[in-house]
C-alpha positions as CSV (number, residue, x, y, z in Angstrom):
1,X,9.3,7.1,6.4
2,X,11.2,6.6,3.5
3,X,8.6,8.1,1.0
4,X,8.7,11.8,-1.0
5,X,5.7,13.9,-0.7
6,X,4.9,12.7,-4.5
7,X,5.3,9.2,-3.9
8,X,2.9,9.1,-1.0
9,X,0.2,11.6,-3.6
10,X,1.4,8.7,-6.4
11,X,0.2,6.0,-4.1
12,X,-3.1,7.6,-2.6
13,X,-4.2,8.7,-5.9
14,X,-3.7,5.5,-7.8
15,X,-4.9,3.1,-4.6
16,X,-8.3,5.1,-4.5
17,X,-8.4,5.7,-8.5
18,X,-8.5,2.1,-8.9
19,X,-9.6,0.4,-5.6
20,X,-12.0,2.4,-4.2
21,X,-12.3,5.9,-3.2
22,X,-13.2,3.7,0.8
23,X,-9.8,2.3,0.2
24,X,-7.3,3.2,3.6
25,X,-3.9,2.4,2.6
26,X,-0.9,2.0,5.2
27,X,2.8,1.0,4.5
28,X,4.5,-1.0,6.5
29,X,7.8,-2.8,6.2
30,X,11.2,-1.7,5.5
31,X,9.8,1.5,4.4
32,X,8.9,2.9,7.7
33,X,12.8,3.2,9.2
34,X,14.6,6.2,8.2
35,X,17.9,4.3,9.0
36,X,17.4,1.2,6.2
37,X,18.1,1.2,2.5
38,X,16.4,0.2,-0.6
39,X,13.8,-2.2,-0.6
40,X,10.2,-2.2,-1.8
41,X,7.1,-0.4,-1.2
42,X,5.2,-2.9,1.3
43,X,1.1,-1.5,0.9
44,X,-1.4,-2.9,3.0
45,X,-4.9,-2.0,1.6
46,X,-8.2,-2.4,3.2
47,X,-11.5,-1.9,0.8
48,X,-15.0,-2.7,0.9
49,X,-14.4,-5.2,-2.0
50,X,-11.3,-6.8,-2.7
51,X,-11.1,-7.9,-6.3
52,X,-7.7,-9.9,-7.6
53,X,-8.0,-7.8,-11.0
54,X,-8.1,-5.2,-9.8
55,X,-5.6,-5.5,-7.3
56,X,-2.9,-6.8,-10.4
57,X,-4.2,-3.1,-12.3
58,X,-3.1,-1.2,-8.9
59,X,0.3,-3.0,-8.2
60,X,1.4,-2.9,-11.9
61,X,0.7,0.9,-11.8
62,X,2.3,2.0,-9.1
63,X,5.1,-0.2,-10.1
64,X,4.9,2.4,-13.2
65,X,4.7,5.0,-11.9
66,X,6.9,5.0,-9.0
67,X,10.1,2.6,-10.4
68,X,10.3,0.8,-7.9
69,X,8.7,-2.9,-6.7
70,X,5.7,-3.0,-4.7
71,X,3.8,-5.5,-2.4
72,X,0.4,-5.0,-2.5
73,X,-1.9,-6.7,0.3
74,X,-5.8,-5.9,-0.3
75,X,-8.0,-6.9,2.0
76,X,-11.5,-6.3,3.1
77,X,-12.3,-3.3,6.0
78,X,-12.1,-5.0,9.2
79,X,-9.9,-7.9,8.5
80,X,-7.9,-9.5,11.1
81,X,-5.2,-11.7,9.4
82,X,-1.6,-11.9,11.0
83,X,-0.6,-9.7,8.4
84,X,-3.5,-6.8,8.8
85,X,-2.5,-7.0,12.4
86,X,1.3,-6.6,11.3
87,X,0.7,-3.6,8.8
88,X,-1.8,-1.7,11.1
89,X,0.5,-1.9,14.5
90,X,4.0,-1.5,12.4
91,X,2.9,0.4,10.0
92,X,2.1,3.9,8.7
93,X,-1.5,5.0,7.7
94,X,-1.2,7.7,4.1
């Protein structure tokens, strides 16, 4: 995983500081391989209650606070999109 220790307390703190102290956040993407370069910070997010604002609040400050670009997915607990399914079997739970 291609995240400091900071990084990783950056995103838990903010993700549950704005989304939801229930939120479970788990990256995925490019990320995950130790052998890649660059690239942004792929977040899947799974609350009890996605909302869009605060979702835009979240991405813009961990695009702050970390300097780098992030994709942020929120979706409700439970949800089986091709892209939940993608993040949760790929990906890396913080």
């Amino acid at each position: 995983m291609r995240l400091t220790p900071a990084q990783i307390d950056t995103i838990q703190s903010t993700v549950h500081a704005v989304l939801g102290e229930d939120a479970q956040v788990t990256l995925f993407g490019s990320r995950v391989n130790d052998q890649q370069k660059g690239g942004d910070v792929d977040l899947y997010v799974e609350t009890a209650q996605p909302d869009l604002m605060k979702k835009i609040r979240c991405k813009v400050s961990l695009q702050d606070q970390l300097d780098l670009p992030v994709d942020l997915i929120v979706k409700p607990h439970g949800d089986r999109s091709p892209i939940a399914l993608i993040a949760k079997q790929q990906g890396i739970r913080l």
